[in-house]
N, C-alpha and C positions, 0 to 999 in steps of 0.2 A: 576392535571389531569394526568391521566397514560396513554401512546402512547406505539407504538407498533414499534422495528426496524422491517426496512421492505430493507435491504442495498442490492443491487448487482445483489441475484439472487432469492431472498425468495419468490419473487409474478410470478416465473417460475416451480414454480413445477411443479401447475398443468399438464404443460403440460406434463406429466409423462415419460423427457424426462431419467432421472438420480435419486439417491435416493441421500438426502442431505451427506450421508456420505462419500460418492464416488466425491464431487464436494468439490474442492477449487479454486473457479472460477473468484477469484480477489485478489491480494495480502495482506487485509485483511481479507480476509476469509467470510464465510456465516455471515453476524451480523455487517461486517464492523469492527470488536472490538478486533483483532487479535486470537479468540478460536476457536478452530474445539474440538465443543464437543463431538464427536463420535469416536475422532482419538485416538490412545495408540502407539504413535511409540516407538521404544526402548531411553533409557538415556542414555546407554555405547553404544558408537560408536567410529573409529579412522578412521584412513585412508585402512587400511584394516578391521577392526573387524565392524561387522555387514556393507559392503557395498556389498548388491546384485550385485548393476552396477555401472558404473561409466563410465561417455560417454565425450568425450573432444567437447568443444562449442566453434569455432572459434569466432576472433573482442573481443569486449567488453564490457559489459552491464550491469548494475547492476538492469533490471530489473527482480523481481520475477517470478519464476516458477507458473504457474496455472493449475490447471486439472481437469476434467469431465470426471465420467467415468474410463477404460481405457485411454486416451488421455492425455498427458502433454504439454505445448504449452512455450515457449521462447525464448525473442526477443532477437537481437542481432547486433552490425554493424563491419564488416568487412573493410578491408583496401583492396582497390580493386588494383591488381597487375597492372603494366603497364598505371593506366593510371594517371590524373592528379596527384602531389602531393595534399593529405587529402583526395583523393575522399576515400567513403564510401559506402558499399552495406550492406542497410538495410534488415534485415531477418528475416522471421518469421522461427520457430522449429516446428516439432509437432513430439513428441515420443512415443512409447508403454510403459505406465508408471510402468508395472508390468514388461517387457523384456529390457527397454530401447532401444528397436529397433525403428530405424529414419523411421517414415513414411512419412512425406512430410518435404520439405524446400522449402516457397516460398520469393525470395524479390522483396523485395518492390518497390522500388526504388534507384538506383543510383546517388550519390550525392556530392560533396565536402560544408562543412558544410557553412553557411554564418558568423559563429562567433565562436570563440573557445571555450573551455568550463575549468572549474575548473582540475588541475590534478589529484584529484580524482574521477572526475566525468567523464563519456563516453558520448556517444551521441545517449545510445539505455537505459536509465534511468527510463524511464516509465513501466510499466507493463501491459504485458497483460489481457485479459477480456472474460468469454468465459459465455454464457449462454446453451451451451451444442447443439444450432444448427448453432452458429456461435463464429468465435473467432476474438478480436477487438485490431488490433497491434496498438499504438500511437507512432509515431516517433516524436512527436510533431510540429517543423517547417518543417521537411516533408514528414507532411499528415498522414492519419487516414486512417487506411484497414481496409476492413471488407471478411474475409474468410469462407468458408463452414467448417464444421466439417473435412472437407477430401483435403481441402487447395484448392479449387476455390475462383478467387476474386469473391465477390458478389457486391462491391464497395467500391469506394477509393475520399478521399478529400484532396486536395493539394493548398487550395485557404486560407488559415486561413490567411499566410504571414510570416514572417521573427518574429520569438522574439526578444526581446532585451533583454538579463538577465544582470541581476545586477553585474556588475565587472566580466561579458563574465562567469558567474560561469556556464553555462548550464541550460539544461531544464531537467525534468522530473517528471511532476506532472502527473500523472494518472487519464486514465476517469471511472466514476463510470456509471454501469449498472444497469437500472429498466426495470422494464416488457417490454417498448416499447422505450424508450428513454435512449439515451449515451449521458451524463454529462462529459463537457469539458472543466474545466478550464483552461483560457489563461490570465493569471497576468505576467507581464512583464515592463520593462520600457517606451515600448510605449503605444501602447489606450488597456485598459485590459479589460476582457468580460467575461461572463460565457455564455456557451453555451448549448442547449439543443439539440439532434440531433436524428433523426428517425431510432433506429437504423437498419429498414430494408431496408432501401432507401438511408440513411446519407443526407436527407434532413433535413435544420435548420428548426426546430419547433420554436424557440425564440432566442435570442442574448441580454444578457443584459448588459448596461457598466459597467466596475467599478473602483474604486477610489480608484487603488491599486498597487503597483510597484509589482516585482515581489514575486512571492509565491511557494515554490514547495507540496503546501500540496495536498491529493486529498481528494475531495468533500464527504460525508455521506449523503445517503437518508433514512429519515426516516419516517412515517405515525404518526402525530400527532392529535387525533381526527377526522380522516378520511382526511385528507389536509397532504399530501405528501411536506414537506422540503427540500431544500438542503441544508446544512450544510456544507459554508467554514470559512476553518480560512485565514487571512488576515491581513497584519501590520498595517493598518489602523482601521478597524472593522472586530468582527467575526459576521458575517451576515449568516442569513434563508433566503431561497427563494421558493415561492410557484413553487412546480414542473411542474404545470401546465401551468402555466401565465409567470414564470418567475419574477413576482413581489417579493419586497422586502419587508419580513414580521417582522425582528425584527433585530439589531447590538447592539453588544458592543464593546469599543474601550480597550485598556489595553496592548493590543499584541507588541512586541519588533519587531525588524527590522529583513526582508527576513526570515517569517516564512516557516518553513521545514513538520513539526508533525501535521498529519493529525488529525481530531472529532474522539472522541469515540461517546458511548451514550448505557443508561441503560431502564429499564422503566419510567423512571421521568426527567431525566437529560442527557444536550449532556455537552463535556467536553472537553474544546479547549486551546492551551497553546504553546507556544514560549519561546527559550531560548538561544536568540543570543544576546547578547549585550544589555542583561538585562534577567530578570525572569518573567513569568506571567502563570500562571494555574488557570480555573473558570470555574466555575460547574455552569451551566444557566439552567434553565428552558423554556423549547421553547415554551410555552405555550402565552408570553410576544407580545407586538408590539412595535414598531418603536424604540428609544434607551430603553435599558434596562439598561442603567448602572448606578448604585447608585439607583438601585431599589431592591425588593426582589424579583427579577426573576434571581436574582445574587444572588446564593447561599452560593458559597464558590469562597472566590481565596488564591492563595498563590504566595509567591513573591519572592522564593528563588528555585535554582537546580532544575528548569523547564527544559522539552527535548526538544531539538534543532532538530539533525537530526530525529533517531529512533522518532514512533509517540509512545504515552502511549499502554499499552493495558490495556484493562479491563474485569476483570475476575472472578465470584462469588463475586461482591463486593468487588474487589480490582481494585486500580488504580495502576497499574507499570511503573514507567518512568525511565531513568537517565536522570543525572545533564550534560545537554548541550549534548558533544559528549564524555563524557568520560565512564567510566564502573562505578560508581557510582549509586546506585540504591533505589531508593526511593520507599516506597509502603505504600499508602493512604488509607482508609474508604473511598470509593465512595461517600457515603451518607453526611458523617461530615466533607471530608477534613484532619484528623486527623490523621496522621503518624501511621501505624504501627509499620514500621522504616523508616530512613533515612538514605542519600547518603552511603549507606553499601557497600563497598568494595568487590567485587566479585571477586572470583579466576579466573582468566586468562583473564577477561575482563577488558580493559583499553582505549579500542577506537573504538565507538559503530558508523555504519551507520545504519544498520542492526534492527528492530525492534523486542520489544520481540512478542512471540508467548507462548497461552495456548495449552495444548494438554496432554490427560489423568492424570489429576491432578499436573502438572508438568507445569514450566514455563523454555525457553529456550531463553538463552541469548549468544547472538552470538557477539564477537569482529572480527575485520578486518584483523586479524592476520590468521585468520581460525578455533579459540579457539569457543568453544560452552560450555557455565556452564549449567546446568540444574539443577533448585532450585524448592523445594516443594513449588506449588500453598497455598499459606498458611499464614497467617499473621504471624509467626514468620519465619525468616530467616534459610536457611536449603537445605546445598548443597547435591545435590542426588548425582552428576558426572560431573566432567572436561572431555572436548572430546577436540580432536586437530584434525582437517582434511589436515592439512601441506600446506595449500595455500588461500591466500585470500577470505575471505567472505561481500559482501559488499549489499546482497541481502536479502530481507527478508525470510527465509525460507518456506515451504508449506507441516503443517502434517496432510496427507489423508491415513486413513484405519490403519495399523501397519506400517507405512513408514513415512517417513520423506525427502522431496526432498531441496535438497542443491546447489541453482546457485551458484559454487563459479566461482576467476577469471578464470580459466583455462576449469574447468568438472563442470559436472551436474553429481549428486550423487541420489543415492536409498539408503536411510537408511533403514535397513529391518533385522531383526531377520530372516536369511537365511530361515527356513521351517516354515515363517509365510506369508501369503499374502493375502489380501482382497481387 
């Protein structure tokens, strides 16, 4: 049976608030699946060549740029002068994404963290969320904002509790948006839950437990026969859950320890995979109930140079990953599992957090270094252009219109063909 993605922000149109090509309104993009099909940003860029703007973004963050519209939104935490050692001021951005001019900064809250985090990870990880009348910060352990397009709180949750992550690595799973409901994954070492939340109110619609240490993936919703899923991976079971209810519609176990790489999903198939201390990638059909595994609702898996951090993306019938966190790049037959190649060696890419992105027939892969390859969307291997930004990249990038916006450590970047702008 054929379903239909329906991830983030697709069942907002109507309300005719944005046109989809002007919105990349979650750090997976419109589809959940990393592609902005409308987008052509340029492939030669540096640190000066093709950058309209470039705006410095205090603290540290590595969560993704989002935008609606004119509007750009990203979060941030700051080291707040004078007062306790560690304290933190959580922040939301919001920028003019054509001028780079700072329209609002609001924070959050002020805080010194309860646990420390991995040293490559911060403690502003998650990504923001924006359905174009409101934008949705997650600081994870403290609390859930929810903003007006023009930076009013419209409300805030701070009651979830304390995480526990797995060897203090930090948090940063991201919530997924639907028409009326903000998905909240909470996978940690103490009692882990998914959560469903209104998003005009931040009233708990459902809470469900789970039987799961911690997870940094975030959730995919998608409409299957009219029944709305969510879609987590999980080191125990990759589990659906009806959106509605909250119930538990289908798992399969397979997954390696402290999954990172969020669900794809095409017309037939969602596609879930881990690759910390061990390998696993499988192509399921969500059409299944209760375990599906050693069934043929288990399409394909494979058991070797699965991705760890970066999640896959998928693109015209291709699957792109790398092998754990290195620059190693694998690219699959959606449909058969079937290598078009393997762990291929990318020029300048050697140490991926960073996930790929599609965007006008082109695929960009970013290492931590600040290096970005950009390789032909394409079943044979085929490098378009090496770009180097000179400073750290640990963000998933975000390409809306002929631009390309770039969190790195330091600035937020406008990639732009100088006299192109939409």
């Amino acid at each position: 049976m054929f379903f239909r993605v329906t991830f983030c922000l697709v069942l907002l149109f109507s309300f005719g608030r944005m046109a989809v090509a002007d919105s990349w309104g979650h750090w997976r993009g419109v589809g959940g699946n990393g592609v902005a099909n409308n987008a052509q940003p340029p492939v030669e860029f540096g640190n000066s060549q093709n950058v309209v703007w470039k705006v410095p973004i205090p603290g540290a963050g590595s969560g993704s740029p989002v935008t609606w519209g004119d509007r750009l939104f990203v979060v941030t935490a700051v080291p707040v002068r004078g007062g306790p050692a560690g304290k933190l001021s959580f922040q939301t951005y919001c920028f003019n994404r054509h001028s780079g001019e700072l329209l609002w900064r609001k924070v959050a809250v002020e805080a010194v963290p309860h646990q420390g985090t991995h040293a490559t990870n911060g403690f502003a990880s998650a990504s923001p969320c924006t359905d174009g009348q409101h934008v949705y910060s997650h600081f994870g352990s403290r609390g859930l904002y929810c903003y007006t397009m023009d930076g009013e709180l419209v409300w805030s949750r701070d009651d979830f509790g304390p995480m526990d992550t797995r060897s203090g690595f930090g948090e940063g799973s991201s919530p997924a948006l639907t028409a009326e409901l903000l998905v909240v994954p909470w996978d940690h070492e103490g009692p882990s839950s998914l959560y469903a939340i209104d998003k005009q109110t931040g009233e708990t619609i459902w809470q469900v437990p789970r039987d799961e240490p911690t997870c940094w993936a975030t959730p995919l919703v998608i409409d299957v026969d009219g029944v709305q899923q969510v879609i987590t991976n999980g080191q125990n079971q990759a589990r659906a859950y009806d959106l509605a209810t909250g119930r538990e519609l289908w798992r399969c176990g397979g997954q390696t320890v402290r999954p990172v790489a969020s669900p794809v999903a095409d017309a037939r198939r969602v596609y879930i995979g881990s690759g910390f201390r061990g390998s696993f990638l499988g192509a399921f059909l969500p059409t299944g109930s209760g375990d599906i595994r050693l069934t043929t609702d288990v399409v394909w898996t494979v058991d070797r140079d699965t991705p760890d951090i970066g999640s896959p993306l998928l693109s015209s019938g291709r699957l792109y990953f790398y092998k754990g966190q290195s620059g190693l790049l694998t690219c699959l037959d959606a449909e058969t599992g079937k290598p078009h190649y393997s762990t291929q060696r990318v020029p300048g890419i050697s140490r991926t957090y960073a996930s790929p992105i599609a965007a006008g027939g082109h695929i960009y892969l970013t290492d931590r270094s600040g290096a970005i390859t950009v390789i032909k969307d394409a079943n044979r291997f085929e490098v378009v252009a090496t770009n180097q930004l000179g400073e750290p990249v640990d963000a998933t990038p975000a390409p809306v219109g002929d631009s390309l916006y770039i969190r790195a450590e330091k600035h937020l970047y406008c990639i732009r063909i100088p006299d192109k702008e939409t």
